[in-house]
DODRENSE-881054 format. One line per 4 residues: number of its first residue (from 1); their letters; for each residue x, y, z of C-alpha. Coordinates in Angstrom, 2 decimals. Layout:
// residues N
NUM) A) X Y Z; ...;
This chain:
// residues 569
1) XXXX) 0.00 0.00 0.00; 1.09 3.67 -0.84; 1.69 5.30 1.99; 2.78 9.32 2.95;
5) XXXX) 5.84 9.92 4.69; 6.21 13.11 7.74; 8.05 15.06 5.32; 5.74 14.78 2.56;
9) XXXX) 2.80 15.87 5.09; 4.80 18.27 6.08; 5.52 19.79 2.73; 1.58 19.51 2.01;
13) XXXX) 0.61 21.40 5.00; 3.25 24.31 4.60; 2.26 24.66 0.61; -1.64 25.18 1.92;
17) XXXX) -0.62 27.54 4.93; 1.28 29.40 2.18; -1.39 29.25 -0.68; -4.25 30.02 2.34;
21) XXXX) -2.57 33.28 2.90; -1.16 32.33 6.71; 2.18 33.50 5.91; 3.29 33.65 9.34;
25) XXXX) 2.36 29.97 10.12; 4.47 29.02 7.01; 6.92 30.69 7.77; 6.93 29.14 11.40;
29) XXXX) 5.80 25.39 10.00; 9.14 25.88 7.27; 11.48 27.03 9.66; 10.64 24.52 12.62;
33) XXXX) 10.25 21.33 9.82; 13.55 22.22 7.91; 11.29 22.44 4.88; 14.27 24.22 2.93;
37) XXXX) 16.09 20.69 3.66; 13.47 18.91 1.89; 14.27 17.39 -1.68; 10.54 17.82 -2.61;
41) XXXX) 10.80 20.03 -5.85; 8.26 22.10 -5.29; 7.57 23.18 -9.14; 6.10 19.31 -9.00;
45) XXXX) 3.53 19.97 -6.55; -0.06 21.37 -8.38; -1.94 24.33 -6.15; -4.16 23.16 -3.62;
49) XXXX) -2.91 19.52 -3.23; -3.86 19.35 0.62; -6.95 19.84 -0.17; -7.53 17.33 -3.30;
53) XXXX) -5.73 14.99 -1.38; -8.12 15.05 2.01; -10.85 15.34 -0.66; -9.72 12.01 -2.77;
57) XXXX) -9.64 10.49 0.92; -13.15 11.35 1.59; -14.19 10.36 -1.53; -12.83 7.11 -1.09;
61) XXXX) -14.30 6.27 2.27; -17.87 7.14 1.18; -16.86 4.75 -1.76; -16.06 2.08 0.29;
65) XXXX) -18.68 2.51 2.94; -21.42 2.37 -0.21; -19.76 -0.61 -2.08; -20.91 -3.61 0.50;
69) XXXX) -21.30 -7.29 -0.53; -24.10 -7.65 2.02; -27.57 -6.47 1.75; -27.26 -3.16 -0.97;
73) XXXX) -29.19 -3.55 -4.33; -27.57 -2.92 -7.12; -30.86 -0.20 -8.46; -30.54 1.95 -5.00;
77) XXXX) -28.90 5.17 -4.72; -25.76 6.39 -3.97; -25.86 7.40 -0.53; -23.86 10.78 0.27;
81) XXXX) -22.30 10.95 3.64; -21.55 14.32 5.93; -17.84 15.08 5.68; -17.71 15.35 9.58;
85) XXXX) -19.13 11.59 9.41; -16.81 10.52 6.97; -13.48 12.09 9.11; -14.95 10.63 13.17;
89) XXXX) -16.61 7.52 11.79; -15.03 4.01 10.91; -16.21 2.16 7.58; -18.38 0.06 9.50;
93) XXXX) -20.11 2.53 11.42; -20.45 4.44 8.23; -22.02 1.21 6.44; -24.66 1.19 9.31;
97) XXXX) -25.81 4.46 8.74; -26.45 3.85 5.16; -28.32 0.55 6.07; -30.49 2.70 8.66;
101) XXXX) -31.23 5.23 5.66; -32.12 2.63 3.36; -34.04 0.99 5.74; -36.03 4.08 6.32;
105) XXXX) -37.01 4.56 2.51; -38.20 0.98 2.38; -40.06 1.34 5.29; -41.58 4.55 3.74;
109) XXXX) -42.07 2.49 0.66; -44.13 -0.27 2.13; -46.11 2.04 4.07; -47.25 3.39 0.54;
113) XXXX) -48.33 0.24 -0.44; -50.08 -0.29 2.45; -52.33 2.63 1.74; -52.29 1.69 -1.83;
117) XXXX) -54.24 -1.67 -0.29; -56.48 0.06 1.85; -57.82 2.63 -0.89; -61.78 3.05 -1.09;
121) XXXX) -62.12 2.78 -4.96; -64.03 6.26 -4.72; -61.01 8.19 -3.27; -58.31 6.11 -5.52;
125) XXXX) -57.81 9.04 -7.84; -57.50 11.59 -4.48; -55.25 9.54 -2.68; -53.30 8.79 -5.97;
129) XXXX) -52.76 11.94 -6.70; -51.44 12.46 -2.83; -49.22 9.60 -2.91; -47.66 11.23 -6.46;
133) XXXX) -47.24 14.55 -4.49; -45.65 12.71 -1.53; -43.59 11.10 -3.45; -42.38 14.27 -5.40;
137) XXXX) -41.57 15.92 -2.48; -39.50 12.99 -1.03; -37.81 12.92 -4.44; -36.76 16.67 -4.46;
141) XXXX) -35.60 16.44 -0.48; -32.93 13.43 -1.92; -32.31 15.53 -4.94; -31.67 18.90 -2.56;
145) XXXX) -29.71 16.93 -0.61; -27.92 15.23 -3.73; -26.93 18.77 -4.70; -25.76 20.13 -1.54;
149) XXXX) -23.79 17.92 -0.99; -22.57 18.05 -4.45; -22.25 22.32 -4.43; -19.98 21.37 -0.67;
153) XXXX) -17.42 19.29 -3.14; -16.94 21.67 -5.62; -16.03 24.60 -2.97; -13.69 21.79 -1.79;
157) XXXX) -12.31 21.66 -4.89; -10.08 24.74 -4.66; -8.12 26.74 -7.63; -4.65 27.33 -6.55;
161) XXXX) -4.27 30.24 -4.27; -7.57 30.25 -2.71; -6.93 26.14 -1.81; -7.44 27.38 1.97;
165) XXXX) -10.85 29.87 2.35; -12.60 27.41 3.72; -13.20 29.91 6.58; -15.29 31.82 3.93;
169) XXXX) -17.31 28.98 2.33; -20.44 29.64 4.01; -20.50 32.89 2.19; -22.28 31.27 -1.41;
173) XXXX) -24.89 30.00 1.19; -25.42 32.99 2.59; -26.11 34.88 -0.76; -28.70 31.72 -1.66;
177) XXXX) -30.42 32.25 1.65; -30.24 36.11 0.88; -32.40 35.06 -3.06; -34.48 32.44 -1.16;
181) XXXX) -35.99 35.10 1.19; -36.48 37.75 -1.70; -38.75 35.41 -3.42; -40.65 34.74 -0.57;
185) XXXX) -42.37 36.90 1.83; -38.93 38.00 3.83; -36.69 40.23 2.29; -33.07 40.61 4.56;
189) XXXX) -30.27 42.75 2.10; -27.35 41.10 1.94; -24.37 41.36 4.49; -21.45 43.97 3.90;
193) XXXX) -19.67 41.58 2.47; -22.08 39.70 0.04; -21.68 42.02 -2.73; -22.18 39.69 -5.61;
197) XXXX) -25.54 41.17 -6.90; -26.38 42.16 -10.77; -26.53 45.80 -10.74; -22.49 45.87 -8.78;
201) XXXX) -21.68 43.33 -11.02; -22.56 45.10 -14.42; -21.09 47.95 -12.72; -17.80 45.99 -12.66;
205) XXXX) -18.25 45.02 -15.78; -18.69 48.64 -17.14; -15.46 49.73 -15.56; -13.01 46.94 -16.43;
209) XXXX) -9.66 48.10 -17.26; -9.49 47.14 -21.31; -6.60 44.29 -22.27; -4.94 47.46 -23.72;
213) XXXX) -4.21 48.96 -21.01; -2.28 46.38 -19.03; 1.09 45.19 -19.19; 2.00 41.98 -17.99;
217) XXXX) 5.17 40.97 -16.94; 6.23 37.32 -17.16; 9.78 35.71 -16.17; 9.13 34.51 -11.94;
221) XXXX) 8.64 30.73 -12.08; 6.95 30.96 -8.45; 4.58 33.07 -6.36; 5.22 37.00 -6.99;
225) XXXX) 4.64 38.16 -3.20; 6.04 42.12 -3.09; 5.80 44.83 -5.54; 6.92 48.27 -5.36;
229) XXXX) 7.90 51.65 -7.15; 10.96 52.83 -7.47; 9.96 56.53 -5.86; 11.85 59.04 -8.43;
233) XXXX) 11.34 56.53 -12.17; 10.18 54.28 -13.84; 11.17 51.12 -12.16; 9.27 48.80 -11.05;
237) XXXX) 10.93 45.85 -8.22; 9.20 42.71 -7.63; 9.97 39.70 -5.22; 8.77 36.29 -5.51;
241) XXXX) 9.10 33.01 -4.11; 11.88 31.94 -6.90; 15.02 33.54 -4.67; 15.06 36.36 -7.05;
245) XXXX) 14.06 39.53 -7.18; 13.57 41.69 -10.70; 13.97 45.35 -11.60; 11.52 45.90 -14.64;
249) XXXX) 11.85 49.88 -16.58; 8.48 50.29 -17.55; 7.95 53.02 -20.29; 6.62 56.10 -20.02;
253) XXXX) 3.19 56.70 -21.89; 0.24 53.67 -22.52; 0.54 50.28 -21.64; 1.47 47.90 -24.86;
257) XXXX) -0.84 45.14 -23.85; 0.61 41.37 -23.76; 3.63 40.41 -22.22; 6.86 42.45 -21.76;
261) XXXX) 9.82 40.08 -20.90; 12.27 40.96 -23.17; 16.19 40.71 -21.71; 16.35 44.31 -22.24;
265) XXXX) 13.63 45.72 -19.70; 14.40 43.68 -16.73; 17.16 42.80 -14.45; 17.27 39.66 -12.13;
269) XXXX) 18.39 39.80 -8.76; 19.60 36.12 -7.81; 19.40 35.33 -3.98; 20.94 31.83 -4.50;
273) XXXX) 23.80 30.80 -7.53; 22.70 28.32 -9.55; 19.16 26.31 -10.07; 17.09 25.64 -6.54;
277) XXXX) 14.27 24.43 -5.45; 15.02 25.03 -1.66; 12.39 27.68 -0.17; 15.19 29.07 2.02;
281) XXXX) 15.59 32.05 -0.34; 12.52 33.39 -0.58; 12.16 37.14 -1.53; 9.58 38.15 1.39;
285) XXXX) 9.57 41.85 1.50; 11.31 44.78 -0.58; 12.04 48.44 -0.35; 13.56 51.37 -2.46;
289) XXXX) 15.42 54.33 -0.46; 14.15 57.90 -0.78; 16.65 58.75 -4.07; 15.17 55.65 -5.90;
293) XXXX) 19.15 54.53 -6.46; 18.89 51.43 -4.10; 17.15 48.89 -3.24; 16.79 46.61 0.02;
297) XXXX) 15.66 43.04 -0.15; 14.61 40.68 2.83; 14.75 36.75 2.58; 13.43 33.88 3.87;
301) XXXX) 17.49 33.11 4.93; 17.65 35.81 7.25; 19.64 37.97 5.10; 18.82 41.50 3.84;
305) XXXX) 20.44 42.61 0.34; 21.20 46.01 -1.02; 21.03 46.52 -4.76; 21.98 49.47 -7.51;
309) XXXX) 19.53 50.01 -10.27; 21.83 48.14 -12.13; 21.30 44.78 -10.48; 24.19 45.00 -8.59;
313) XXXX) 24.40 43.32 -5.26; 26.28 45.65 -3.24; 26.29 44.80 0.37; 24.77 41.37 2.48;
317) XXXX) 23.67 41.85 5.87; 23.62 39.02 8.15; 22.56 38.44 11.71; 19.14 37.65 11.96;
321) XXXX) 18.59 33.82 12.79; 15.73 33.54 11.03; 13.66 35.01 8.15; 12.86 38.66 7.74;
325) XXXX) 9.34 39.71 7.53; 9.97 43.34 6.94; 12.07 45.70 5.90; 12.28 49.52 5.91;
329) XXXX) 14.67 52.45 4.46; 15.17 55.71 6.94; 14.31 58.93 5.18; 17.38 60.09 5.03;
333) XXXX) 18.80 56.51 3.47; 21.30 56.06 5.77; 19.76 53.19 7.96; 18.24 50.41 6.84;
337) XXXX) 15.51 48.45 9.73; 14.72 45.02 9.73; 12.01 42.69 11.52; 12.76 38.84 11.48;
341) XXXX) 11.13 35.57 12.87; 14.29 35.63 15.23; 11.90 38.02 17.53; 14.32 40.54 16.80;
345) XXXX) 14.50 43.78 14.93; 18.24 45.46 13.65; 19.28 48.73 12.42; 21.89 49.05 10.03;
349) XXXX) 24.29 51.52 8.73; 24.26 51.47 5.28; 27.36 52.86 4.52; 29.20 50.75 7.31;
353) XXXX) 27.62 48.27 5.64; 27.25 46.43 9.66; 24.57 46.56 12.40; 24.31 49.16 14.26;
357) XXXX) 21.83 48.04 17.11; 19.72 44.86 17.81; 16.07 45.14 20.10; 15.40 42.16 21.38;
361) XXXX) 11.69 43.42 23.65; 9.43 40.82 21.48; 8.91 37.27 22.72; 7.37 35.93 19.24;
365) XXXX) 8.63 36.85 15.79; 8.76 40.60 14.56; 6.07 40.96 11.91; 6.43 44.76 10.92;
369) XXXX) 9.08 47.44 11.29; 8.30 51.24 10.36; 10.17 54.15 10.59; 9.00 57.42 12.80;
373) XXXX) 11.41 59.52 11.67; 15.42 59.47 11.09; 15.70 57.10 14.69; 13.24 56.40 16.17;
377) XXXX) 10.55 53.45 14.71; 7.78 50.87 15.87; 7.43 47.17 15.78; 4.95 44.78 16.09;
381) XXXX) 4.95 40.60 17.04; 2.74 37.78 17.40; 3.01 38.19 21.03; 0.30 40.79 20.53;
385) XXXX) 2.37 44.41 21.39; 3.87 47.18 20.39; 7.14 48.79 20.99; 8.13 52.27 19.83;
389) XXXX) 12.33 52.37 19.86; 14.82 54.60 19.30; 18.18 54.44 18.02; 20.88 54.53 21.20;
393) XXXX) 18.05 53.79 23.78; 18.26 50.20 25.67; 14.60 50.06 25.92; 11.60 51.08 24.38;
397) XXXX) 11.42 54.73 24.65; 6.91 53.49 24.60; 4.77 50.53 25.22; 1.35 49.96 23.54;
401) XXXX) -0.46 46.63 25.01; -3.81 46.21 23.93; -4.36 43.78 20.98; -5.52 40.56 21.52;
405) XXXX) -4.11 38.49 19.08; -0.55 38.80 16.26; -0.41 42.44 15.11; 0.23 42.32 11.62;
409) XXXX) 0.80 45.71 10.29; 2.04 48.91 12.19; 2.12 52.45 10.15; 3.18 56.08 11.64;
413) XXXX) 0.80 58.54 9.68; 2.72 61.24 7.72; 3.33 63.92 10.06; 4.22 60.82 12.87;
417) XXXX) 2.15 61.38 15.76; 0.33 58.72 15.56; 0.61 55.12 14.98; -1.89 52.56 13.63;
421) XXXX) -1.93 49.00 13.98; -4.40 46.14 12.61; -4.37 42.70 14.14; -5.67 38.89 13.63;
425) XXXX) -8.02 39.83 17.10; -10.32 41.48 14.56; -9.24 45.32 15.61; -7.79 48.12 14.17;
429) XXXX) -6.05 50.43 16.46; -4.82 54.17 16.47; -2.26 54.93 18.74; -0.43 58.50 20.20;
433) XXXX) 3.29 58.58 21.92; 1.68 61.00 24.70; -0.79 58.63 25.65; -0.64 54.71 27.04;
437) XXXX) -4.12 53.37 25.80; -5.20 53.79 22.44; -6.93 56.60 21.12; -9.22 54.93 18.86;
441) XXXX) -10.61 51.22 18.83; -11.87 50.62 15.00; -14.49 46.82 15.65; -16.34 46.82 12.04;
445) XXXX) -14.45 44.17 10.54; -15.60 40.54 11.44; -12.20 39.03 10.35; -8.69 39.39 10.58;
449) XXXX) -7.13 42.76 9.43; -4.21 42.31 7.46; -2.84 45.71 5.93; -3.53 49.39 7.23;
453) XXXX) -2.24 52.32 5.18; -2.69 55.97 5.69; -3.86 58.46 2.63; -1.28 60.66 1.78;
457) XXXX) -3.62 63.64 2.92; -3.71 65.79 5.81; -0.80 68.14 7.71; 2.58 66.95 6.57;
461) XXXX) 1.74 65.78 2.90; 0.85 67.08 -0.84; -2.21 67.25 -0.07; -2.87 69.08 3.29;
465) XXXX) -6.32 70.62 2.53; -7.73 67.03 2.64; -8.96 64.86 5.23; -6.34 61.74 6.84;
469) XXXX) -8.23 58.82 6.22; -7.09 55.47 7.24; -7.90 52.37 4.91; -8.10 48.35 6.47;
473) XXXX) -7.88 45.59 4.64; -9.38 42.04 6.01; -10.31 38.46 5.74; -13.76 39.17 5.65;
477) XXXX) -13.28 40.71 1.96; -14.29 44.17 2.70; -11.87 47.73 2.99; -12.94 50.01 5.52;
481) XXXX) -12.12 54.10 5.38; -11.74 55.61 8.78; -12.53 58.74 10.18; -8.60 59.49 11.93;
485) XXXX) -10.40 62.21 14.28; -13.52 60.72 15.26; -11.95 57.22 15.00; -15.45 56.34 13.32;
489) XXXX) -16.37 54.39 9.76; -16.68 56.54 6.63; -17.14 53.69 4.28; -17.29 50.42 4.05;
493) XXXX) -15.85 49.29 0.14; -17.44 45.92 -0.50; -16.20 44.67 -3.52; -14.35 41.45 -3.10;
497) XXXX) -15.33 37.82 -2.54; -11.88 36.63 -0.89; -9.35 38.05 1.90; -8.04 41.61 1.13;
501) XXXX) -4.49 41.38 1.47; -3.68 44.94 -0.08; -4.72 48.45 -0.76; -2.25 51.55 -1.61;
505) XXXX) -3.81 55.23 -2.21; -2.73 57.29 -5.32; -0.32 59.82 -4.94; -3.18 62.54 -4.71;
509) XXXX) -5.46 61.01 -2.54; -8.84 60.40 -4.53; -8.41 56.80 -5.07; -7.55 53.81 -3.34;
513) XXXX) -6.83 50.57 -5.16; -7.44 47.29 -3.46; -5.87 43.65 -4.33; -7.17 40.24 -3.20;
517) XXXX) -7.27 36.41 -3.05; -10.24 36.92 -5.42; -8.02 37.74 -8.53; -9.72 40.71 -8.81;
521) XXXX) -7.78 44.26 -7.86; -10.45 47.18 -7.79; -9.98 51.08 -8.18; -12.22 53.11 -5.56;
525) XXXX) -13.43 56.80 -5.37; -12.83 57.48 -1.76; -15.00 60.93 -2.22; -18.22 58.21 -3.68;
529) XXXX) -16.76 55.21 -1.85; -17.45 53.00 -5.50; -15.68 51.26 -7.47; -14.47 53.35 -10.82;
533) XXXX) -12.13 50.52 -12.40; -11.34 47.10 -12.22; -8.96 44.46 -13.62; -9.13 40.44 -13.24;
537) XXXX) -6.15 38.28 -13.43; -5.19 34.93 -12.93; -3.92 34.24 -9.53; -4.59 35.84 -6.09;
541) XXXX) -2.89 39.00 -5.61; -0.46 39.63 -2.87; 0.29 43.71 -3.38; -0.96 46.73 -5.00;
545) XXXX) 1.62 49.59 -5.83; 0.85 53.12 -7.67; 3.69 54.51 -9.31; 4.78 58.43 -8.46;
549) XXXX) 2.60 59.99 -11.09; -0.48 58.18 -10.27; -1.02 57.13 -14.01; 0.08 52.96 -13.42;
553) XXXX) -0.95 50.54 -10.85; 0.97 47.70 -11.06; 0.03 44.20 -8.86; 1.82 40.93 -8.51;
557) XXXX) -0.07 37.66 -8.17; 0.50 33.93 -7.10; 0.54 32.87 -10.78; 3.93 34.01 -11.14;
561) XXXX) 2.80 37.41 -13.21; 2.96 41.21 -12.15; 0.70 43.49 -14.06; 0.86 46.71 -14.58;
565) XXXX) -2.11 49.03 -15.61; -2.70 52.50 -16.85; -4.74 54.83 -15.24; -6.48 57.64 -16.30;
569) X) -10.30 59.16 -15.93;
């Protein structure tokens, strides 16, 4: 018999948790397993494999608990079994509840003909045509049931990034419950985040970004997870799960639609020599300096990389004993600040090209670093805080407990007195240096938050005569604007049907653009809080990034593609 070895399993889980969008537990699951030890080449291993796998498995116990020698006629019908069933029951316990069922319908059966024998000829035809109802309706129960179960396979039956949603599943049934009650007497309206009606979908369908108009970049051969613009051209960095990382010059003026891979518009930034399949050298997070003239990379190995425009490695830092999460450049591009699974954060000195200081407050791995100003920053941990340092300080110059679960993102809005934070306990949080408690608690998302950003509005920016907003993206498939002052909802943007993993504002502040598991990245008007454009791709997307001008979006996705589309109203 076939069987599956630890490190296969192992390998299986860590490609869902990565695929699911649990990037921290994959990260944790590959570092404690050794899974960049593993000879598993991973370019072998179709999208959602956990998933078809525990699926075949089911599939084959209902099989087996149906196909008995004993007492089952050949003419009776398959007999569908609860997947819960399936997974705590034994074949034999499983072969007694079919017997039960089918003992039930024959029971039902005889009792028909029963009445069929007692029939006064006078009321035949009445009682006929009763039995024919009865019988109809037992008939479309089975069939209901037939298809349920059938529609609860197919959701199984993931495409490759989404292979682990199944927290969201219940959403399709929601939206059917939603149509059942409009026909009938009831009419609810549909949760924030069911969406999917005609009149926003021909919307959508009004406003999709033309084929014309998009640029897509081809040459990753895994998973492109971090996008961003160089901040004074035209060049475009991506990172991906390949252990390289590519500088693309995109031209100036309209898209040419199709694909742009030519040698000539793209450099590739090798983390490993040679051919490897290892996941050790994963690009997980990228960042230009203020002058656009280099860029940082952060890998899975624990190492952070400084590049020229010309694809130039020009300095490796190591000390981190384990992989960074997150990387940021100082304004002034002398320090560079890193966050790593080693529950430790580091500044560096750029031009020293060595550390300069190592905090080591958290007691679960760093998840985000961002700068204040020049020295002083904030970082956030699974071990649910918040510590504001400063460069030359032994401790934390501030403390902010209050989350309840990992805080994912922190952000310092642009004049830097104040700090948000978003977190897996379902809260958003806005934050002030003079105070110890939060200032603002933001509890309308029903799922994890995964990404904050502040609009570049307000005091401080390029656009001070408009109002600071604050954006969250979530797991529940909705992005929420904030009220900064009154720490109250403005909108709620309910577009997607999958996990929001990203959202950027443009340069002047009117849109926001919004990327998710769903394929699908949207364009919203923050002053009508709709959506104005769209584009669909073909793999969940990881990061939105608008370019200086405002005039291209570009997004990378888990089928190994970045896009890049032009904007203009």
């Amino acid at each position: 018999m076939t069987s599956i070895t630890s490190v296969e399993l192992n390998y299986l889980v860590f490609r869902y948790l990565q695929e699911s969008g649990f990037t921290h537990a994959a990260f944790s699951l590959g570092y404690e397993a050794g899974i960049n030890k593993c000879t598993i080449d991973g370019n072998l291993i179709p999208p959602g494999a956990l998933i078809t796998f525990v699926q075949k498995g089911l599939q084959y116990l209902e099989m087996e608990a149906n196909l008995s020698n004993n007492d089952v006629e050949m003419d009776e019908d398959f007999s569908f079994l609860q997947p819960l069933d399936i997974i705590t029951k034994d074949v034999n316990q499983l072969r007694q509840m079919i017997k039960e069922k089918r003992k039930n319908i024959q029971k039902d059966r005889d009792k028909d003909r029963d009445k069929d024998k007692e029939v006064d000829p006078e009321h035949e035809g009445e009682r006929g045509r009763v039995r024919e109802k009865e019988r109809q309706e037992r008939e479309k129960e089975r069939e209901n049931e037939r298809e349920k179960s059938e529609s609860n396979k197919e959701r199984e039956k993931l495409p490759e990034e989404l292979a682990g949603r199944d927290m969201i599943m219940d959403q399709e049934d929601k939206e059917d419950a939603v149509k059942h009650e409009e026909n009938g007497t009831a009419v609810v309206g549909p949760e924030p985040m069911d969406i999917a009606t005609t009149s926003t979908l021909a919307s959508q369908e009004a406003c999709e970004i033309p084929s014309s108009d998009v640029t897509i970049l081809e040459g990753h051969t895994s998973e492109v997870c971090a996008c961003a613009w160089s901040p004074t051209g035209s060049l475009l960095a991506s990172g991906s799960g390949d252990s390289t990382a590519r500088i693309w010059t995109i031209a100036d003026g309209l898209c040419k639609s199709g694909a742009q891979n030519s040698p000539l518009n793209v450099l590739v930034l090798k983390h490993v020599k040679g051919r490897t399949n290892e996941k050790s050298k994963d690009v997980t997070t990228l960042d230009w300096n203020g002058e656009g003239t280099l860029l940082a990379t952060g890998s899975y190995d624990g190492q952070a990389r400084i590049w020229t425009t010309n694809g130039e490695l020009r300095t490796t830092l190591s000390k981190h004993k384990g992989p960074i999460f997150s990387l940021k450049w100082n304004k002034k591009g002398d320090c560079l600040l890193t966050g790593s699974c080693d529950k430790t954060a580091i500044v560096w000195d750029v031009k020293a090209e060595e550390w300069k200081q190592q905090f080591e407050f958290h007691t679960g791995p760093t998840l985000d670093v961002d700068w204040r100003n020049n020295v002083s920053f904030a970082t956030s941990s699974t071990d649910h805080m918040i510590y504001v340092c400063k460069i030359g300080e032994i401790l934390p110059i501030k403390t902010f407990a209050g989350h309840q679960g990992e805080v994912n993102c922190v952000k310092w809005d642009p004049t830097g007195s104040l700090l948000a934070s978003c977190s897996d306990d379902i809260t958003a949080k806005i934050w002030c240096v003079k105070q110890d408690r939060y200032v603002h608690d933001l509890r309308e998302h029903s799922k994890e938050i995964y990404a904050i950003r502040w609009s570049p509005t307000g005091p401080g920016t390029n656009n001070p005569n408009q109002q600071l907003i604050l954006a969250s993206a979530s797991f529940d498939s909705t992005v929420k604007l904030w009220d900064v002052e009154l720490g109250k909802l403005l909108h709620s943007l309910n577009g997607h049907r999958d996990p929001v993993y990203s959202v950027a504002f443009s340069p002047n502040g009117e849109y926001l653009a919004s990327g998710s598991l769903d394929k699908s990245m949207h364009i919203w008007s923050l002053k009508e809080g709709k959506i104005v454009k769209t584009y669909t791709g073909n793999g969940g997307i990881f990061e939105v990034s608008w370019n200086k001008e405002g005039d291209k979006i570009a997004a990378c996705f888990a089928n190994n593609t970045l896009c890049v589309l032009d904007f203009r109203m």
